[in-house]
C-alpha positions as CSV (number, residue, x, y, z in Angstrom):
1,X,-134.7,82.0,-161.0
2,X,-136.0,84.2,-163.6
3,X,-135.1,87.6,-163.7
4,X,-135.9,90.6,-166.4
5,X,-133.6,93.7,-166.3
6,X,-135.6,96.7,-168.2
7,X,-133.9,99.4,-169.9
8,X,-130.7,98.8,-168.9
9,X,-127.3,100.7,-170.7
10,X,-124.4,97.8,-170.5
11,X,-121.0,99.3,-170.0
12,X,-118.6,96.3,-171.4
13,X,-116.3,97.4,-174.2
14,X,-116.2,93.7,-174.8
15,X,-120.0,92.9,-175.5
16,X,-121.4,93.8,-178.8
17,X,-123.8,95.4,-176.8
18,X,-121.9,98.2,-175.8
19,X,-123.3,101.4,-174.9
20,X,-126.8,100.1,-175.9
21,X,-130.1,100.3,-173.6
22,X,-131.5,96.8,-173.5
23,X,-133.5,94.5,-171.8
24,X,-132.1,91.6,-170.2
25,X,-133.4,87.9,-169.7
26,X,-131.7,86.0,-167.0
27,X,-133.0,82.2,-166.7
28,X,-131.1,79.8,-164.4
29,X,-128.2,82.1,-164.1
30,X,-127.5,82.6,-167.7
31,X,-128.1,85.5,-170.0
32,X,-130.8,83.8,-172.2
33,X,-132.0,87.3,-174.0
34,X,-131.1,90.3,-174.5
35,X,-133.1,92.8,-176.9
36,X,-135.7,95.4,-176.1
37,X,-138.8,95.5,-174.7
38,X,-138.2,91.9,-174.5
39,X,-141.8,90.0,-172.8
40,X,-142.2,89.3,-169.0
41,X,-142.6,85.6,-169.5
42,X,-143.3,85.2,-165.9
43,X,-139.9,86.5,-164.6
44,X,-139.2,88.9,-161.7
45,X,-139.0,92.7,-163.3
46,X,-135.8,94.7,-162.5
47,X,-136.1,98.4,-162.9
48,X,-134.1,101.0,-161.8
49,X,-133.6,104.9,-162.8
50,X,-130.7,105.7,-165.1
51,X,-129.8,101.8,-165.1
52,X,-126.5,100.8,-166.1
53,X,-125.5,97.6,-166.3
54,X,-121.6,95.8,-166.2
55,X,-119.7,93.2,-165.8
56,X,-119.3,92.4,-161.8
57,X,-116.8,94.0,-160.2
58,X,-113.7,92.2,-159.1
59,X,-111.8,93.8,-155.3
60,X,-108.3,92.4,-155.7
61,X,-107.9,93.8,-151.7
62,X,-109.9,93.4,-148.9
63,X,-109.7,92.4,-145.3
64,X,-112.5,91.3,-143.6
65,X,-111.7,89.7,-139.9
66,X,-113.1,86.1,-139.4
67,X,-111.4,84.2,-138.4
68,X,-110.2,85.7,-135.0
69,X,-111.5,89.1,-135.6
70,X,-115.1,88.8,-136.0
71,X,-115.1,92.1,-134.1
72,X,-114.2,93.7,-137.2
73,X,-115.6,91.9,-139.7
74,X,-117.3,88.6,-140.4
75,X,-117.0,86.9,-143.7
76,X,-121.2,86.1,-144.3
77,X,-121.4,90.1,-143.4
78,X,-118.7,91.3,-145.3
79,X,-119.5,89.3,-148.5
80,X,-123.2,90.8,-148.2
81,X,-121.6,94.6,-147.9
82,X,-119.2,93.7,-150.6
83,X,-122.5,92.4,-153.1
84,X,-124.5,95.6,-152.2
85,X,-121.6,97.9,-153.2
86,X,-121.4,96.0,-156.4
87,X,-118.6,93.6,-156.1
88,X,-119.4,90.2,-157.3
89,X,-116.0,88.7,-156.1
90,X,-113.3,89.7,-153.8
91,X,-110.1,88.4,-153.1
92,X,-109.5,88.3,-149.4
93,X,-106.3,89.3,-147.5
94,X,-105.1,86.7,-145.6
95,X,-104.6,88.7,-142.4
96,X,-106.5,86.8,-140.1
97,X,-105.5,85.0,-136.8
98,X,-104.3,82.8,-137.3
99,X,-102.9,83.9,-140.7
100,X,-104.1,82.4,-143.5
101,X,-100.7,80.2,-144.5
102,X,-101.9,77.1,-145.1
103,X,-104.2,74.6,-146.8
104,X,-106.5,73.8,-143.8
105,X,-107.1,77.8,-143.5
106,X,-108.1,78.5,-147.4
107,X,-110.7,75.6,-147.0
108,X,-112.2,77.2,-143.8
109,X,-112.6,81.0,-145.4
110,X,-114.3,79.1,-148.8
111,X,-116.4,76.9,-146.7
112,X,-117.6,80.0,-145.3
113,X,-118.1,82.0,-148.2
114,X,-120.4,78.7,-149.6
115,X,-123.6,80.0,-150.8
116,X,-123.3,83.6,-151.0
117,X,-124.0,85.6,-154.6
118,X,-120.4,87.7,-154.0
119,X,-117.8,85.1,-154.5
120,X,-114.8,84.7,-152.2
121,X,-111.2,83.9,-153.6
122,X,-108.5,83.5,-150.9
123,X,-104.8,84.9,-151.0
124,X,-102.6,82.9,-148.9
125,X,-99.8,84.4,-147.0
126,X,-96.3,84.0,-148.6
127,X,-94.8,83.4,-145.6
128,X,-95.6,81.5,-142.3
129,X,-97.6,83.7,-139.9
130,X,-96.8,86.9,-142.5
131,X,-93.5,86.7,-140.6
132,X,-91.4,87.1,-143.4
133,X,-88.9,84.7,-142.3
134,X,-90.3,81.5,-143.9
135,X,-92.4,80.3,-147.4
136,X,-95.5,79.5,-146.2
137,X,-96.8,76.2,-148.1
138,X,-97.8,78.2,-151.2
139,X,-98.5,74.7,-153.0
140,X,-100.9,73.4,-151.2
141,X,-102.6,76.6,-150.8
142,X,-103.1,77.0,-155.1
143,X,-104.5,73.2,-154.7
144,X,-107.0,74.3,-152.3
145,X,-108.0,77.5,-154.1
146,X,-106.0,80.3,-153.4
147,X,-105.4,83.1,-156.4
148,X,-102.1,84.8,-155.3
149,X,-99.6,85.0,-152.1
150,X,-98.7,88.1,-150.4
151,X,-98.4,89.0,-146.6
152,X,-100.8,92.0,-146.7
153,X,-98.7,95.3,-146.1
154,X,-96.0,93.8,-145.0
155,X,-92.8,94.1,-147.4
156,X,-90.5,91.1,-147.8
157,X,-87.1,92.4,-145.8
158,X,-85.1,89.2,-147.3
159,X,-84.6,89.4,-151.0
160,X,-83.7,85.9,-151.5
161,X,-86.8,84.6,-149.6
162,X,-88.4,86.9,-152.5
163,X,-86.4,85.6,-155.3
164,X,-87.0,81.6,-154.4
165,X,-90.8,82.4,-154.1
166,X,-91.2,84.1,-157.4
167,X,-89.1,81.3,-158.9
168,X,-91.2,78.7,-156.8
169,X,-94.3,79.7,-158.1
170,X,-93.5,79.5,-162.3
171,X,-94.2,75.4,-161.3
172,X,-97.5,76.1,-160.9
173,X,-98.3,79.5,-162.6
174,X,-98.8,81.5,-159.6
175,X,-98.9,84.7,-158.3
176,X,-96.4,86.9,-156.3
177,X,-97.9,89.9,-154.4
178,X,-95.3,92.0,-153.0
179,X,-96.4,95.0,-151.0
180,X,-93.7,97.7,-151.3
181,X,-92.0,100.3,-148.4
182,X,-88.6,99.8,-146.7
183,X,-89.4,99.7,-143.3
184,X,-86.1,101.0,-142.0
185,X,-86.5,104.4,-144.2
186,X,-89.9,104.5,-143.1
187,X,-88.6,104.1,-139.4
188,X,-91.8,105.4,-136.9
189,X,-93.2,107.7,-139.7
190,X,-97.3,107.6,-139.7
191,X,-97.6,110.5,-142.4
192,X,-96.6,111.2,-146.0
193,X,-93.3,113.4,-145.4
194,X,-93.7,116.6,-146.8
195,X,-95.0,120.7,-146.0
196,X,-97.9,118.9,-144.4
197,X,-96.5,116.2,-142.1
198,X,-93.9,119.3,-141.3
199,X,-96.6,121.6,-140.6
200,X,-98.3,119.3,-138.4
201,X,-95.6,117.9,-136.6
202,X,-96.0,114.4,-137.7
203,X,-93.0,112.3,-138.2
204,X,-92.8,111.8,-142.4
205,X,-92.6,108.3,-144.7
206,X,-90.8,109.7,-147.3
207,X,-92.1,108.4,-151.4
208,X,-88.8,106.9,-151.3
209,X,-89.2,104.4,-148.6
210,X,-92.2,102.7,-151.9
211,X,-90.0,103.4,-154.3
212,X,-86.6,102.0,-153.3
213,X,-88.5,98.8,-152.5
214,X,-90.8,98.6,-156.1
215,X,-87.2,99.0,-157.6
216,X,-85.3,96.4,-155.6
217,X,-88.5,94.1,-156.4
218,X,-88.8,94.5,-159.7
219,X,-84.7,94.0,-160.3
220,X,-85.5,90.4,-158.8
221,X,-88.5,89.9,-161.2
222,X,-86.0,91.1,-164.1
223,X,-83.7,88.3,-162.7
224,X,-86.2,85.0,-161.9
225,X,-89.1,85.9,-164.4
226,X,-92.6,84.8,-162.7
227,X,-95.4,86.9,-162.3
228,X,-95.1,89.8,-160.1
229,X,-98.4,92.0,-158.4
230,X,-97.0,95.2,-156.5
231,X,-100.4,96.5,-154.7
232,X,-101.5,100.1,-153.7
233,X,-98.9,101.7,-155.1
234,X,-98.6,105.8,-154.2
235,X,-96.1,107.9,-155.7
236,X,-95.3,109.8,-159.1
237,X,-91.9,108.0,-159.1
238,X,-94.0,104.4,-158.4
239,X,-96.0,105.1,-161.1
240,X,-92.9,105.6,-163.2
241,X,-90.8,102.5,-162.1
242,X,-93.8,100.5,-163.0
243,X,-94.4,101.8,-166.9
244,X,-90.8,101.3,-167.2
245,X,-90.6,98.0,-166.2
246,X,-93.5,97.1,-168.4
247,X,-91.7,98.5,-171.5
248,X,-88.9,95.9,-170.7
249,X,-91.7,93.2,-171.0
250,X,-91.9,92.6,-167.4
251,X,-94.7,90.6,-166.4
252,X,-95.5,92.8,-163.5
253,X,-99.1,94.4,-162.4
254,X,-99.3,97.1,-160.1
255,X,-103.4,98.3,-158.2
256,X,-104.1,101.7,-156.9
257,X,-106.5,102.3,-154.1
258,X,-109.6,104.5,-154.3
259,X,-108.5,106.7,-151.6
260,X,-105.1,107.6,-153.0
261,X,-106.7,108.5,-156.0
262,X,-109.3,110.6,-154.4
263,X,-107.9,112.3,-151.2
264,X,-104.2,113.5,-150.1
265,X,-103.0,114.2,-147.3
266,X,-104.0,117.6,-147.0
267,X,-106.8,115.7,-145.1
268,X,-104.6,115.3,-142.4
269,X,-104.9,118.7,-141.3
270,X,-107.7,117.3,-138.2
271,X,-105.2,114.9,-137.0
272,X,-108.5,112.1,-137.6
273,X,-107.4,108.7,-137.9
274,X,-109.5,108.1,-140.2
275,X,-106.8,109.4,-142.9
276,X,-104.5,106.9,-141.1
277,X,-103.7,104.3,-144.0
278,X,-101.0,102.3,-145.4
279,X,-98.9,103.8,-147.7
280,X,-100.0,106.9,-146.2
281,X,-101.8,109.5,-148.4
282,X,-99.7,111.3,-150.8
283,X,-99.9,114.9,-152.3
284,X,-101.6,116.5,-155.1
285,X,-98.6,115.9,-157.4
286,X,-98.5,111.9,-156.5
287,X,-102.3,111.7,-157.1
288,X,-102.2,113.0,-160.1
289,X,-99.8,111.5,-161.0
290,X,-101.7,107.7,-160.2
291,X,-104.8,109.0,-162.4
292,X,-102.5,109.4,-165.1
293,X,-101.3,105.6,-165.0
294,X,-105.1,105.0,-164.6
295,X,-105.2,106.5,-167.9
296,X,-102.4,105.1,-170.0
297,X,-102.7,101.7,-168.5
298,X,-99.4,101.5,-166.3
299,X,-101.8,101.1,-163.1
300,X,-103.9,97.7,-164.2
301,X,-106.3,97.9,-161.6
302,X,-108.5,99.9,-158.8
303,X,-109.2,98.4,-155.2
304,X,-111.2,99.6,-152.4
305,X,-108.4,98.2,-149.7
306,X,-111.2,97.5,-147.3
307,X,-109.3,97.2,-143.8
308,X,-111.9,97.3,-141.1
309,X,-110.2,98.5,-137.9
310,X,-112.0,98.1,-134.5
311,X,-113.0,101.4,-133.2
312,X,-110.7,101.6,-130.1
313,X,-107.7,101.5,-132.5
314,X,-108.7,104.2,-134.7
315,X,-110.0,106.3,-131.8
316,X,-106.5,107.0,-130.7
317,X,-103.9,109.7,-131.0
318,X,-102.3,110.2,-134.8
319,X,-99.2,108.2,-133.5
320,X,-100.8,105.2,-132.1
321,X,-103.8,104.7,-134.1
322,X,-103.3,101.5,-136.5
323,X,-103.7,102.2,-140.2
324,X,-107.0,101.1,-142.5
325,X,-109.7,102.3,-143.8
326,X,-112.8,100.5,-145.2
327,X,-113.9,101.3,-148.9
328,X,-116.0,98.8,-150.5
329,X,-119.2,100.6,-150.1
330,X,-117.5,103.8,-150.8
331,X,-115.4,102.8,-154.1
332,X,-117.6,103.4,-157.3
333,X,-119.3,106.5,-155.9
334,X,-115.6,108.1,-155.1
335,X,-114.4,107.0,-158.2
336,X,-116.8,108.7,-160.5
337,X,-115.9,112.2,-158.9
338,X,-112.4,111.9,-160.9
339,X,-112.9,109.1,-163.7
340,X,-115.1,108.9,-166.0
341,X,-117.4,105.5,-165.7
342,X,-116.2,103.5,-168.6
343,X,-112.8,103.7,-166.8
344,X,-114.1,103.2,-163.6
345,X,-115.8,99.6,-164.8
346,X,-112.5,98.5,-167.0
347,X,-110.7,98.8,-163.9
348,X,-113.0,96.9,-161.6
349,X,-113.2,94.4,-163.8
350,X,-109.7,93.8,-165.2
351,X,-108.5,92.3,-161.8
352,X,-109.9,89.0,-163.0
353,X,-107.7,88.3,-165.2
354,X,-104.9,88.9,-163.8
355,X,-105.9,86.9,-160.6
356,X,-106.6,84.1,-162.7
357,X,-110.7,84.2,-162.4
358,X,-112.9,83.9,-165.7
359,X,-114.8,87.0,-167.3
360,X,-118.1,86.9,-168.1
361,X,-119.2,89.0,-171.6
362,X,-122.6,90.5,-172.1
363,X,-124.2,88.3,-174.2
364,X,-126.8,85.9,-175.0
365,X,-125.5,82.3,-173.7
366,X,-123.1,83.7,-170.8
367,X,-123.2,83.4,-167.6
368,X,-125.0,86.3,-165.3
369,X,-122.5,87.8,-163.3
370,X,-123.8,92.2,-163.4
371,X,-123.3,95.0,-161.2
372,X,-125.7,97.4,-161.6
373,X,-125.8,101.0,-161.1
374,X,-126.4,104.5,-161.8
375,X,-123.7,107.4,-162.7
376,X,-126.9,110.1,-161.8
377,X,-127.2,112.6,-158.7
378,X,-124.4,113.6,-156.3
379,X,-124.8,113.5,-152.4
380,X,-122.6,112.7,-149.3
381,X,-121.2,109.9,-148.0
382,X,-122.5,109.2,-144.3
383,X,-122.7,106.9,-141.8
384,X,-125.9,105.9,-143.3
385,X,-124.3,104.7,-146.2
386,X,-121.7,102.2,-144.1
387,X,-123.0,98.7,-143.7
388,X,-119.4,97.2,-142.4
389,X,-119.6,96.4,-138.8
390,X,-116.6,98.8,-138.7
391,X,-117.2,102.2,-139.4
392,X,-113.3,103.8,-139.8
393,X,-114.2,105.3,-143.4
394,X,-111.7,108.2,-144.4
395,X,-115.1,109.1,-147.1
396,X,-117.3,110.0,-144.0
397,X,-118.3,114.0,-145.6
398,X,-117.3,113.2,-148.6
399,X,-118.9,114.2,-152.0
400,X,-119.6,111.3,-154.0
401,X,-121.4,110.6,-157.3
402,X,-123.8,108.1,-158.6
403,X,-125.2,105.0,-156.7
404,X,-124.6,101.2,-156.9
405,X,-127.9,99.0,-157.1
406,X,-126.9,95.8,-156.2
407,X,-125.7,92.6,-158.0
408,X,-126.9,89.5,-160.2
409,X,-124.6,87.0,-159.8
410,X,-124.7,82.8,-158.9
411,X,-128.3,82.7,-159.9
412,X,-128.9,85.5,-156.8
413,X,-130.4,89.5,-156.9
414,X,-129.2,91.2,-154.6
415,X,-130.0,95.4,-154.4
416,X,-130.2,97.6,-151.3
C-alpha cells in the first residue's frame, strides 16, 4: 500500500518534525518521505481539514467482552471502534469468562485480534479467575504475549499474595497492576461520599477507601522493588501519595481516566447510571487536582476505561446498576475541552513504554503507526457518535472538541 498524507501538522515532541505541516509518504508500511508538497507517485491521497498528525495512540484500559460476553462487546468490533477513535493499540482487560488467567486464553484473544490495523496486547489476570486467592500462571502468560497482570477493579485483599507477585515478576521483568480501594471501607457505597452522595441519599465511598489501599501498596513496592502500575487513580490525596513515592525513586506508574478528569459527580444529581463507574466520580477539588498531576507528570498516562455494560444492567436503580462506562470513541474529543493537545498526545502515547511496546518516531525510515485528527470545531457527543455495541456512555450531551480521523497503522487506513 501506498499512501500520501497532505498537509499534515505532526504532533511528536520526539520527531524533528515537530509542529511542522508536511506531507507524508507511506510505502509498505513505512514512512519513506516526508517533505512538502511531496509528488503523488501513484499513491492513495489523504486529505483532511485542519490535519494533525501523531503518534498512535496507546489505551492501557479497556474491556471488550469476547469471550463469553459477546453481548457486550466483540473483539473484531471493538478493535475497529478502538482504530476509528484513534487508538492504534489497546491493552485489553482480562475480564472475560472465563477470565483470562492462563496461557491457552492470551493465545485465543491474539488469535482473534490477527489481522486487524489496531493492535491488541493482552493483560493476564494476577490471580486465578480474578479471585484474589491464588497467582494465576503469570509466566506462561508473558511467554505467550501478555504486557502486565492485574484483576481489573478488583483490589488484592491479601498483601502477601501481592508482595510474592511483585517479587515473582522481577524474573522476568514484568508488570504488576494493582487496582486500589479497600473494599471493607467501601462497604455497599455506589457514590463518591460527600455533600452530593448526602444530598441524594446515596450510600458514600469515601477518597479514603483509594488512598489507604495506594499506601498499603506502595509500602510493599518500597519493600520487594518490581515494577508497580496503580490504574484510575481518583483523589487529591492519590495524586499525592503517588508524586511522593516517585521522589523516593519508586518505580511506580499510576493512569487517570478521561471521565475523572472531565466530569464529577455533581452529574449524579439524575440518579443515571450512566455516571455509575468504578472509582466513582470525585469532586471538583479531586479533579483538579488529577489535571494538575497530568501537568507535572505524577499521573503517567490517560485511559478511556472502556467497560461496555449490557443495557439491562445499567438500566437499573442507582444501587443495583453495575459500574462502567465506555470511552474509546469519546476520549480525545473530551480531553481537549481541559488539556491542551500536545498534552493530550504525550499522554496517549506514553503508555507504550511503560507496557513494554515499542514507539514509533515521525521520521523518514520508521515504521507508520499515526492517529490522525483535528483539534477544530466543537459539537456534542450523541448516540450517533457511539459505534460500541454497548451504548452506556456517561459523555451522551456532552460538549466535546475536535474530531479523530482515523488511523495508519500495520500497512492499513482506516478513517470514519
Amino acid at each position: 500500500m501506498k499512501v500520501i498524507i497532505k498537509s499534515a501538522k505532526i504532533i511528536d515532541s520526539k520527531s524533528p518534525f515537530h509542529n511542522q505541516t508536511v506531507d507524508l509518504l507511506i510505502a509498505d508500511g513505512l514512512i519513506e518521505k516526508i517533505g512538502v508538497s511531496l509528488p503523488n507517485n501513484d499513491a492513495t491521497i489523504v486529505r483532511f481539514d485542519d490535519l494533525h498528525v501523531s503518534q498512535g495512540w496507546f489505551d492501557s484500559s479497556v474491556s471488550l467482552g469476547e469471550p463469553g460476553y459477546e453481548d457486550r462487546e466483540t473483539i473484531a468490533n471493538g478493535l475497529n471502534v478502538a482504530a476509528k477513535s484513534g487508538f492504534t493499540a489497546i491493552a485489553l482487560q482480562p475480564n472475560s469468562f472465563p477470565v483470562i488467567d492462563n496461557q491457552a486464553q492470551v493465545n485465543f484473544v491474539k488469535n482473534k485480534a490477527n489481522g486487524f490495523a489496531t493492535e491488541l496486547f493482552p493483560i493476564g489476570a494476577l490471580t486465578k479467575a480474578s479471585e484474589g486467592k491464588d497467582m494465576a500462571e503469570l509466566f506462561d502468560m508473558k511467554n505467550a504475549g501478555a504486557v502486565a497482570f492485574g484483576d481489573y477493579n478488583r483490589s488484592i485483599d491479601n498483601a502477601n499474595l501481592l508482595k510474592i507477585a511483585l517479587q515473582y515478576v522481577q524474573d522476568f521483568d514484568g508488570l504488576v497492576i494493582t487496582y486500589s480501594q479497600d473494599p471493607n471501607i467501601k462497604g455497599n457505597g455506589v457514590a463518591n461520599e460527600g455533600i452530593v452522595s448526602t444530598r441524594l441519599g446515596l450510600k458514600g465511598i469515601p477518597n479514603l477507601a483509594e488512598e489507604l489501599q495506594i499506601s498499603r501498596n506502595l509500602f510493599l513496592l518500597e519493600y520487594t522493588g518490581g515494577k508497580l502500575h496503580i490504574p484510575t487513580i481518583s483523589t487529591a490525596k492519590s495524586v499525592q501519595l503517588i508524586r511522593e513515592a516517585k521522589a523516593k525513586g519508586l518505580n511506580v506508574t499510576t493512569s487517570a481516566s478521561v471521565h475523572h478528569l472531565v466530569l464529577t459527580d455533581e452529574k449524579l444529581d439524575g440518579f443515571d447510571t450512566r455516571f455509575k463507574v468504578t472509582p466513582p466520580l470525585r469532586t471538583e477539588v479531586d479533579r483538579q487536582a488529577l489535571l494538575n498531576g497530568i501537568a507535572d507528570g505524577t499521573i503517567d498516562m490517560i485511559t478511556s476505561d472502556h467497560n461496555p455494560i449490557d443495557i439491562e444492567f445499567k438500566k437499573m436503580e442507582f444501587d443495583t446498576a453495575k459500574n462502567g462506562t465506555i470511552g474509546l470513541e469519546s476520549a480525545f474529543t473530551a480531553l481537549l475541552t481541559v488539556l491542551p493537545v500536545e498534552t493530550v498526545v504525550a499522554k496517549l502515547t506514553s503508555g507504550r513504554a511503560i507496557f513494554g511496546l515499542e514507539s514509533d518516531t515521525i521520521e523518514e525510515g520508521a515504521k507508520a503507526n499515526f492517529t490522525l485528527f483535528t483539534t477544530e470545531g466543537k459539537s456534542t457527543f450523541t448516540k450517533e457518535n457511539i459505534l460500541s455495541k454497548s451504548k452506556n456512555s456517561a459523555f451522551l450531551g456532552t460538549e466535546i472538541k475536535g474530531a479523530v480521523y482515523g488511523i495508519l497503522n500495520q500497512n492499513q487506513l482506516v478513517t470514519k
